[in-house]
PAGU-588619 format. One record per residue (C-alpha): residue number from 1; residue in three letters; x, y, z. Coordinates in pm, 1 decimal, always signed. Example, Ala and Ser with C-alpha at 12.3 -4.5 7.8 and 13.67 -1.06 7.14 Angstrom:
BEGIN
<pt k="1" r="ALA" X="+1230.0" Y="-450.0" Z="+780.0"/>
<pt k="2" r="SER" X="+1367.0" Y="-106.0" Z="+714.0"/>
end
This chain:
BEGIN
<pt k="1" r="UNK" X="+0.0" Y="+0.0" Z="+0.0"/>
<pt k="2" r="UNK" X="+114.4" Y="+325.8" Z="-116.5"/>
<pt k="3" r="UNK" X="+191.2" Y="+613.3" Z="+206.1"/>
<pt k="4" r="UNK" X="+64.7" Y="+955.1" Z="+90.7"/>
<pt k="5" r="UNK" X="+157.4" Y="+1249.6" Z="+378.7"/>
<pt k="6" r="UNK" X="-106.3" Y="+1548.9" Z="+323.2"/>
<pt k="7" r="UNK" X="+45.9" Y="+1877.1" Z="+444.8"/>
<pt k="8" r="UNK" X="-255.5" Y="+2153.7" Z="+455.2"/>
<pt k="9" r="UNK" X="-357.3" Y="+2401.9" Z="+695.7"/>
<pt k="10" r="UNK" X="-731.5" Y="+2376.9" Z="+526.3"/>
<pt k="11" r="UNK" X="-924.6" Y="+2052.0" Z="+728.5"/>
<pt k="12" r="UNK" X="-1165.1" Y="+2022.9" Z="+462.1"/>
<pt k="13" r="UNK" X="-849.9" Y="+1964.6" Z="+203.2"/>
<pt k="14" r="UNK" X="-712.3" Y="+1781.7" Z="+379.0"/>
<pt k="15" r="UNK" X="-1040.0" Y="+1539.1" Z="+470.5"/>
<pt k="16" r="UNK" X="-1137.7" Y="+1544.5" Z="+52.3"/>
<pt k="17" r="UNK" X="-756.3" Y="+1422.4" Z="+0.6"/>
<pt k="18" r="UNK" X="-794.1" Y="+1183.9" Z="+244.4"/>
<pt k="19" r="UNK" X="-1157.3" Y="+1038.0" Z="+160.1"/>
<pt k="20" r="UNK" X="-1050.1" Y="+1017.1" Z="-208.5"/>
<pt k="21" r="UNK" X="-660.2" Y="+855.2" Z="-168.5"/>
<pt k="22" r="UNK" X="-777.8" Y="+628.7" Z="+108.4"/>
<pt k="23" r="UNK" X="-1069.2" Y="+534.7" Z="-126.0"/>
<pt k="24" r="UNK" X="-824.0" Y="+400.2" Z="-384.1"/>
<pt k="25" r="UNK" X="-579.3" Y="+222.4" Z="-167.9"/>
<pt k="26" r="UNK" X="-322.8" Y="+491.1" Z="-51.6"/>
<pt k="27" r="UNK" X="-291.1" Y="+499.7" Z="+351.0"/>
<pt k="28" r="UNK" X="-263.6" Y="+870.5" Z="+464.3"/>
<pt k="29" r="UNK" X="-50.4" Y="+1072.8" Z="+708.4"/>
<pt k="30" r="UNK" X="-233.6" Y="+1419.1" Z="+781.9"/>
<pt k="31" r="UNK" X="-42.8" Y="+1714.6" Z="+899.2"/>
<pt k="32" r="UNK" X="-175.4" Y="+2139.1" Z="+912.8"/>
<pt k="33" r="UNK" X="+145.4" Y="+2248.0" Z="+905.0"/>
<pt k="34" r="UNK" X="+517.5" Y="+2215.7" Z="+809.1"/>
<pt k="35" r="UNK" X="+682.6" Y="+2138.4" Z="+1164.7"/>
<pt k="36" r="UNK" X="+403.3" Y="+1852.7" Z="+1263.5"/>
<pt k="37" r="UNK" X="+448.3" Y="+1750.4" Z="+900.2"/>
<pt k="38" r="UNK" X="+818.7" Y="+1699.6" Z="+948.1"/>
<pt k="39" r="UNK" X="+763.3" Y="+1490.0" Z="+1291.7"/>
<pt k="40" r="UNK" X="+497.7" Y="+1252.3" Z="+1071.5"/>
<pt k="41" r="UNK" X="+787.2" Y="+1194.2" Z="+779.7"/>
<pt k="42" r="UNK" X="+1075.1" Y="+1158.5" Z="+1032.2"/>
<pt k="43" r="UNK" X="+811.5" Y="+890.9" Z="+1217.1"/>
<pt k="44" r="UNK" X="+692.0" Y="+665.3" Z="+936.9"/>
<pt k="45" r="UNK" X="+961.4" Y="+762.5" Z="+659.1"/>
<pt k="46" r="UNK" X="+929.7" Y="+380.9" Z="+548.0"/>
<pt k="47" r="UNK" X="+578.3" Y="+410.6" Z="+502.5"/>
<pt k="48" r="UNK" X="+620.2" Y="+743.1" Z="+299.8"/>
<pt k="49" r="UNK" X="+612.4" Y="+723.2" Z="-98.0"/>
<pt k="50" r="UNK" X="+482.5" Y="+1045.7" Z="-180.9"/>
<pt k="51" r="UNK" X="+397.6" Y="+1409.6" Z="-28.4"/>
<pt k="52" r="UNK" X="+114.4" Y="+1648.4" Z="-78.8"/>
<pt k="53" r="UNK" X="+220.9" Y="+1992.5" Z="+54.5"/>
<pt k="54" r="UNK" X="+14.5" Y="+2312.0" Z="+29.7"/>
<pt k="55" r="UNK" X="+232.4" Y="+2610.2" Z="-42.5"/>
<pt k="56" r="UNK" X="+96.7" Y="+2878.6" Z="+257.8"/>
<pt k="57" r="UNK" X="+88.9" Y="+2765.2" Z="+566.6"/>
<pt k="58" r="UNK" X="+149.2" Y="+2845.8" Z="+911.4"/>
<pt k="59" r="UNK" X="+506.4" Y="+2769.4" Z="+1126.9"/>
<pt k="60" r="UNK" X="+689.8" Y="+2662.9" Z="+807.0"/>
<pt k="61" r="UNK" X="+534.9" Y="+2743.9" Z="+494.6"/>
<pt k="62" r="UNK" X="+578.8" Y="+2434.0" Z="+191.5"/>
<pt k="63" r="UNK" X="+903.3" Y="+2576.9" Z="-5.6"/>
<pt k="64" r="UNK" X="+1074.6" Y="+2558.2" Z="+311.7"/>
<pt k="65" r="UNK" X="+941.2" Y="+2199.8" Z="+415.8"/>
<pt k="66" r="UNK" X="+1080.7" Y="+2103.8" Z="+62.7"/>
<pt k="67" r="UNK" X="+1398.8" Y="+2232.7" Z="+75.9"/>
<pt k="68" r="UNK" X="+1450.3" Y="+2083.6" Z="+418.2"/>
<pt k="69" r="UNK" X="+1364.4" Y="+1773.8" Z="+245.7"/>
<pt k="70" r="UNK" X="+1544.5" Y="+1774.1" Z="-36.2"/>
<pt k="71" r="UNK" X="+1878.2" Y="+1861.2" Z="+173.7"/>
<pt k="72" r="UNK" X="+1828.2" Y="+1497.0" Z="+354.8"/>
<pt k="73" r="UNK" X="+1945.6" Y="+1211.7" Z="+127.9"/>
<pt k="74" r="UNK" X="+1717.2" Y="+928.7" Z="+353.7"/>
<pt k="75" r="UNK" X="+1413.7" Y="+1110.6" Z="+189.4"/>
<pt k="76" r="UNK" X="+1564.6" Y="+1057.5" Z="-158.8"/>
<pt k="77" r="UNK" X="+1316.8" Y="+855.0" Z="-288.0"/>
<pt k="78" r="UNK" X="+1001.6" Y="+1049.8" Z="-191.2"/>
<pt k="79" r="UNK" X="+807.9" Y="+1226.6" Z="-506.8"/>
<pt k="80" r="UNK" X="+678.1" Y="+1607.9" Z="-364.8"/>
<pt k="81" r="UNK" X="+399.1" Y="+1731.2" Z="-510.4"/>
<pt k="82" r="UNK" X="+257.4" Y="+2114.6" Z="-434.3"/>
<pt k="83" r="UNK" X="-66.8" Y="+2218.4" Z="-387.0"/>
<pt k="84" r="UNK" X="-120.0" Y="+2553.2" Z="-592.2"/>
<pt k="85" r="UNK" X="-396.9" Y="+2790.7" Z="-675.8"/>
<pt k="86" r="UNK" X="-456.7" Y="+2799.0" Z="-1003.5"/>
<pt k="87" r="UNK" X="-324.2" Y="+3157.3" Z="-1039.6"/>
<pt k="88" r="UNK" X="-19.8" Y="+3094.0" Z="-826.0"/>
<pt k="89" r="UNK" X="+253.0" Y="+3080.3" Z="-1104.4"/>
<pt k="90" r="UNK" X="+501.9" Y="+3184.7" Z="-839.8"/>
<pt k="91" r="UNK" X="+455.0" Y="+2935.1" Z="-639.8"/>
<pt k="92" r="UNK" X="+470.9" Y="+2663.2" Z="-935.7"/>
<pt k="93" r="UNK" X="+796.7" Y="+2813.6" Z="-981.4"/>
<pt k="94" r="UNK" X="+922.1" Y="+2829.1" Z="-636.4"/>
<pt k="95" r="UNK" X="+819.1" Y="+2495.0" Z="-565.8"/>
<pt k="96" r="UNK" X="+963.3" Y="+2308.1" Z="-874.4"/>
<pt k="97" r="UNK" X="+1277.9" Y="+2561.5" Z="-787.0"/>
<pt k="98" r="UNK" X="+1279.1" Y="+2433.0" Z="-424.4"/>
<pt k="99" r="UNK" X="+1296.1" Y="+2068.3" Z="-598.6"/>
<pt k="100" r="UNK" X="+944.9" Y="+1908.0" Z="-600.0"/>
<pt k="101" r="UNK" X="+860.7" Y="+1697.4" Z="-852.9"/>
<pt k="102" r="UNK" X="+511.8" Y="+1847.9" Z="-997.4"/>
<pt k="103" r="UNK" X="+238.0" Y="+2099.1" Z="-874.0"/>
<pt k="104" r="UNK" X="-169.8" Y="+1986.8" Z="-888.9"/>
<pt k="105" r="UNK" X="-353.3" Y="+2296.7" Z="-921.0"/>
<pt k="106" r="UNK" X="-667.3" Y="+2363.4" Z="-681.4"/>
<pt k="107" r="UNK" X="-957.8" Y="+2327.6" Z="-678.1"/>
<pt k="108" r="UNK" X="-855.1" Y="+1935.8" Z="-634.3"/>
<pt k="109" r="UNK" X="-1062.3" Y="+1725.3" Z="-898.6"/>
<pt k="110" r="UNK" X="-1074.5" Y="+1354.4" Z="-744.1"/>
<pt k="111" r="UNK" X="-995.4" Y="+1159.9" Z="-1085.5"/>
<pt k="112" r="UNK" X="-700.1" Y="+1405.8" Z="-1188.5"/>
<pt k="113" r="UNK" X="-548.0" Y="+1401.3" Z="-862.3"/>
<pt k="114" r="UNK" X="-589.6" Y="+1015.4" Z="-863.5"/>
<pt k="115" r="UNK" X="-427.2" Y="+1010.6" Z="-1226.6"/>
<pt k="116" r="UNK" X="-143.0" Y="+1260.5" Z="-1138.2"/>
<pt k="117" r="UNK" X="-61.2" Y="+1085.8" Z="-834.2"/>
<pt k="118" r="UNK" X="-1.8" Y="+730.6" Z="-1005.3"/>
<pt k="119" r="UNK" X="+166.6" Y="+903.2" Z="-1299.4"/>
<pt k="120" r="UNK" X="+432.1" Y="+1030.7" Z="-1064.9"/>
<pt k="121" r="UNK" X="+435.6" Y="+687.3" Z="-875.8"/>
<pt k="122" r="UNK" X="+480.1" Y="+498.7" Z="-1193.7"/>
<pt k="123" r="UNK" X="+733.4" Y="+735.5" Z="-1298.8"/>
<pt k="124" r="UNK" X="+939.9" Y="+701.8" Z="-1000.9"/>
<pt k="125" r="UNK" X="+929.9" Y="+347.2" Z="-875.9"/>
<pt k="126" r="UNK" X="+1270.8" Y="+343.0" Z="-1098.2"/>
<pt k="127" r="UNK" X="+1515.6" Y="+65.6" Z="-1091.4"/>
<pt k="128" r="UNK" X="+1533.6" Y="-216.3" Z="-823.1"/>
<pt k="129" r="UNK" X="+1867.5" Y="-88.1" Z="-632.2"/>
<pt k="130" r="UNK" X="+2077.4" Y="-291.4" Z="-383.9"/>
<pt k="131" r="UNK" X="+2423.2" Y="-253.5" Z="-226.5"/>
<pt k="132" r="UNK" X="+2550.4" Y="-511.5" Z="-514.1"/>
<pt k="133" r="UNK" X="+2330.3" Y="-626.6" Z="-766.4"/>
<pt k="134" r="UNK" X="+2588.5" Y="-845.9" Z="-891.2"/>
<pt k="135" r="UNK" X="+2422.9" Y="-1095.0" Z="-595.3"/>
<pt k="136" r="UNK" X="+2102.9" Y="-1098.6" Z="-741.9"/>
<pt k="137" r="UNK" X="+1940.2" Y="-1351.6" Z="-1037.7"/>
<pt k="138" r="UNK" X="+1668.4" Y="-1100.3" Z="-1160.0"/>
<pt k="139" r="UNK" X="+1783.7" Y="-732.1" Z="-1159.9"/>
<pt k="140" r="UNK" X="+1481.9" Y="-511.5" Z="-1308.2"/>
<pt k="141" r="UNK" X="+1622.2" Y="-138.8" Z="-1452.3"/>
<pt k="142" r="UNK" X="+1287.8" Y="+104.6" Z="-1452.1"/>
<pt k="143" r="UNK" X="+1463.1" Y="+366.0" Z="-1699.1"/>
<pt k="144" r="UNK" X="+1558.4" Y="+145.9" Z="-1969.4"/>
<pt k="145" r="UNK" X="+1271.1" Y="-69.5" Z="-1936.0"/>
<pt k="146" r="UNK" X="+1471.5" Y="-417.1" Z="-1978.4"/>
<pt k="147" r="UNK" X="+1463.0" Y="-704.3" Z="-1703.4"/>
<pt k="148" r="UNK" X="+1758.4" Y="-955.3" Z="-1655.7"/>
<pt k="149" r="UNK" X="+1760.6" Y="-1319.8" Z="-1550.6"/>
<pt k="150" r="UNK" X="+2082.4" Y="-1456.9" Z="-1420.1"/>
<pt k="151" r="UNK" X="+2223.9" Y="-1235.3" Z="-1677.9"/>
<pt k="152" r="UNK" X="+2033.2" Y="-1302.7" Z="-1990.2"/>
<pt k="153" r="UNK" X="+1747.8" Y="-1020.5" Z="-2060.7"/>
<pt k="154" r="UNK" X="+1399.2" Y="-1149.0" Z="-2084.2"/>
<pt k="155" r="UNK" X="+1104.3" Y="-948.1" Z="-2266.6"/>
<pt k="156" r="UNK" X="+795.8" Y="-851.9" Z="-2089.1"/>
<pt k="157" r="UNK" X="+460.7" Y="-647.8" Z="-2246.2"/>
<pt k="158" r="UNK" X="+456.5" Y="-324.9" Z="-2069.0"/>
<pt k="159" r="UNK" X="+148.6" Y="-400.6" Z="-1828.8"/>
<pt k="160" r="UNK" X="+394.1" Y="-730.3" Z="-1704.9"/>
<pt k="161" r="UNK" X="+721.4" Y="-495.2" Z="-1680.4"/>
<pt k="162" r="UNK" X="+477.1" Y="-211.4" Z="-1471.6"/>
<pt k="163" r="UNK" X="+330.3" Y="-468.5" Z="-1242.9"/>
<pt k="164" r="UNK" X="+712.7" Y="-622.2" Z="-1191.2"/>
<pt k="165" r="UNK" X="+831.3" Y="-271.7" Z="-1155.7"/>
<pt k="166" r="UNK" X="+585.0" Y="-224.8" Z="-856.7"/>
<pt k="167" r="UNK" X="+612.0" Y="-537.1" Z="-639.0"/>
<pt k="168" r="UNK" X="+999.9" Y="-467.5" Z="-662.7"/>
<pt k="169" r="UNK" X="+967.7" Y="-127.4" Z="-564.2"/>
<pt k="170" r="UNK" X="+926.0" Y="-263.3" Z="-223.3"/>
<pt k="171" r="UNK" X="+1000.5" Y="-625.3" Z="-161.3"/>
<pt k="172" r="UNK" X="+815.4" Y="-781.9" Z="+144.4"/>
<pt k="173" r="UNK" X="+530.1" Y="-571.4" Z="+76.4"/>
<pt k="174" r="UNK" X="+245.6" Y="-696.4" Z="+58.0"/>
<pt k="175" r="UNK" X="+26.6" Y="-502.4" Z="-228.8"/>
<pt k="176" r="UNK" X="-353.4" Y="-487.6" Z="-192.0"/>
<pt k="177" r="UNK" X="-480.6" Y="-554.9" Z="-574.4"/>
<pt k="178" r="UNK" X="-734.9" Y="-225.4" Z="-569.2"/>
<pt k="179" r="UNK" X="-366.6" Y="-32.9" Z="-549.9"/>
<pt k="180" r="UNK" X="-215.7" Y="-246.0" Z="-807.1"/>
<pt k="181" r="UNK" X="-496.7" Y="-191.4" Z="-1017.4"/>
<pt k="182" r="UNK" X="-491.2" Y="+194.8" Z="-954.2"/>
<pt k="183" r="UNK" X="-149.2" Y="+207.8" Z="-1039.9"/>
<pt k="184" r="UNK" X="-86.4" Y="-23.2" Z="-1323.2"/>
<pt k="185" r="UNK" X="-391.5" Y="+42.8" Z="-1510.1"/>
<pt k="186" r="UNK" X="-486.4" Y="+348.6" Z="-1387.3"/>
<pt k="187" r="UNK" X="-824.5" Y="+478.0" Z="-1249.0"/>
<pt k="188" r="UNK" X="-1009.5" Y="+528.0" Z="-1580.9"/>
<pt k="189" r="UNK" X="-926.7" Y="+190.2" Z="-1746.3"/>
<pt k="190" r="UNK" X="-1214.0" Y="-91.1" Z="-1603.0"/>
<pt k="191" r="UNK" X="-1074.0" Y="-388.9" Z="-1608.9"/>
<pt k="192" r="UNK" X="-1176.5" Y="-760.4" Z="-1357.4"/>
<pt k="193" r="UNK" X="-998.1" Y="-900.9" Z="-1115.6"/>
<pt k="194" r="UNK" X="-885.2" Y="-1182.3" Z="-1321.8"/>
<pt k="195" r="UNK" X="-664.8" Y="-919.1" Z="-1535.1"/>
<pt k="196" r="UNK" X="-416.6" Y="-946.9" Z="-1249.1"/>
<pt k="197" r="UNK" X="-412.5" Y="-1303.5" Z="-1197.7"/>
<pt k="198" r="UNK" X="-335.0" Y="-1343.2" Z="-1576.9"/>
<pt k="199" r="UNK" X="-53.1" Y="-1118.8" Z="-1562.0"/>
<pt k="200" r="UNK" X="+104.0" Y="-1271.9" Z="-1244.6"/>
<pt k="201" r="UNK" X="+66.5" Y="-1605.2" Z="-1378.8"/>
<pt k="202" r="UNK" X="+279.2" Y="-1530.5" Z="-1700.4"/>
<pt k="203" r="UNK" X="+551.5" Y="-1326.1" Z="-1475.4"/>
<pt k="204" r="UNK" X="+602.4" Y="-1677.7" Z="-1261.3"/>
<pt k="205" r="UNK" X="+611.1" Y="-1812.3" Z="-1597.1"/>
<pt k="206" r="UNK" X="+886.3" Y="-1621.4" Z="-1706.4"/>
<pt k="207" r="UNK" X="+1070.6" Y="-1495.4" Z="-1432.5"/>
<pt k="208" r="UNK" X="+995.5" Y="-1817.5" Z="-1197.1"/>
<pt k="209" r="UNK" X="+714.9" Y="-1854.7" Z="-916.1"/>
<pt k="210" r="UNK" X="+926.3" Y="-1836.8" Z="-643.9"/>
<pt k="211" r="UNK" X="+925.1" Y="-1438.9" Z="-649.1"/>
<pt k="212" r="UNK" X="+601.8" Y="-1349.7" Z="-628.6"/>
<pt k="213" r="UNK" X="+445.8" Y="-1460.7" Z="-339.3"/>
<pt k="214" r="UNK" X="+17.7" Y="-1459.0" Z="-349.2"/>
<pt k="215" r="UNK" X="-92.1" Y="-1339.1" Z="-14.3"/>
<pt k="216" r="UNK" X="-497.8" Y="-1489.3" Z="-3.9"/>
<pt k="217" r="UNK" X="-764.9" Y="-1238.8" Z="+7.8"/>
<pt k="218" r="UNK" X="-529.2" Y="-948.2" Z="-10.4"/>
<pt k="219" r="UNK" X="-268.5" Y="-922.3" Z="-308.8"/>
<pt k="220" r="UNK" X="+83.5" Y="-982.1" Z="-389.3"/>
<pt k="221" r="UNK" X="+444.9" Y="-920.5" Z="-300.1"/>
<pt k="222" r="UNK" X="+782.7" Y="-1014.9" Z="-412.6"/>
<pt k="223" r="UNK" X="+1008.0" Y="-1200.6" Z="-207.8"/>
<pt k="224" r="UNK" X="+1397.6" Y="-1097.1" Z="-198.8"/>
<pt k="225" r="UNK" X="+1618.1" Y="-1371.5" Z="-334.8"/>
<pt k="226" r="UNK" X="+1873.3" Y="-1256.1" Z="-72.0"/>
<pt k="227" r="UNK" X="+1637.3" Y="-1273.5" Z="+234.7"/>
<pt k="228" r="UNK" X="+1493.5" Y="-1600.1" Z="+164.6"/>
end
């Protein structure tokens, strides 16, 4: 399950963000301003994939949150989006300046919020790294879109490379298959239950069945060859 932290001083923002994420399989972290938002990232950084920060508000205002961010390499990995009125162009600037990765203009429309917010997820989960991949039988590279098995590079359609791409973006962790569905396909594409079944299926097929473990009534998650 992807960790969204909301930083607004608005409650009802922050409530519609909430409703709407949680609603599509995100777990939320709700702070009103930038101090208690930096106590809720320091506290469940692991849990973090993404922030939601408001521009004005009270204490530390958002450029500041995200340059204090930015300047701390454990938060690496974290995608920071802005919240911006739509006639804030210096903020846009600021922000993207300060070194978040996008801006969502308000007022907040559920399904583009929900589609921005998987774009950027799908954009970042990037490449599997370890200490030494040199260790590791199936090595997965997000920017150049190729997989490797014990050294020989394997094809996969793009819906089997995404879904790969996700599961290894966190190994041990379990995903719930609303969020897989949410990401992979995205919120406007309908597709059954089934569709992910299919596509795990020919993964084991390929890859081997012994990384992707099926957790019953809730999802999937890959297992680290190096743990196991």
């Amino acid at each position: 399950m992807k960790g969204v932290l909301i930083l607004d001083d608005e409650e009802e923002i922050r409530e519609l963000l909430e409703y709407n994420l949680t609603k599509h399989g995100f777990s939320c972290f709700l702070a009103e301003n930038g101090k208690e938002g930096l106590k809720l990232l320091e506290e469940n950084n692991n849990q973090i994939d993404i922030i939601l920060l408001d521009v004005m508000m009270p204490i530390m205002d958002g450029i500041e949150v995200c340059e204090l961010i930015r300047k701390d390499p454990k938060y690496d990995g974290i995608i920071i989006c802005f919240l911006t009125a739509r006639n804030e162009d210096y903020s846009q600037v600021a922000g993207l300046d300060a070194g978040a990765d996008d801006y969502i203009a308000k007022p907040l429309k559920p399904k583009v919020l929900i589609s921005r917010i998987n774009a950027l997820l799908r954009r970042n989960v990037g490449r599997y790294r370890t200490d030494d991949d040199s260790d590791r039988n199936l090595i997965i590279d997000r920017e150049k879109y190729t997989v490797a098995l014990k050294g020989e590079n394997i094809h996969l359609p793009r819906k089997e490379f995404e879904l790969l791409a996700l599961l290894m973006s966190k190994p041990g962790n379990v995903f719930e298959r609303e969020a897989i569905l949410s990401t992979v396909w995205g919120v406007d594409i309908v597709v059954g239950d089934r569709t992910i079944d299919v596509h795990i299926r020919k993964l084991r097929e390929k890859i081997g069945s012994h990384y992707i473990q099926t957790v019953k009534g809730v999802g999937y998650k890959f297992i680290d060859e190096l743990t196991v």
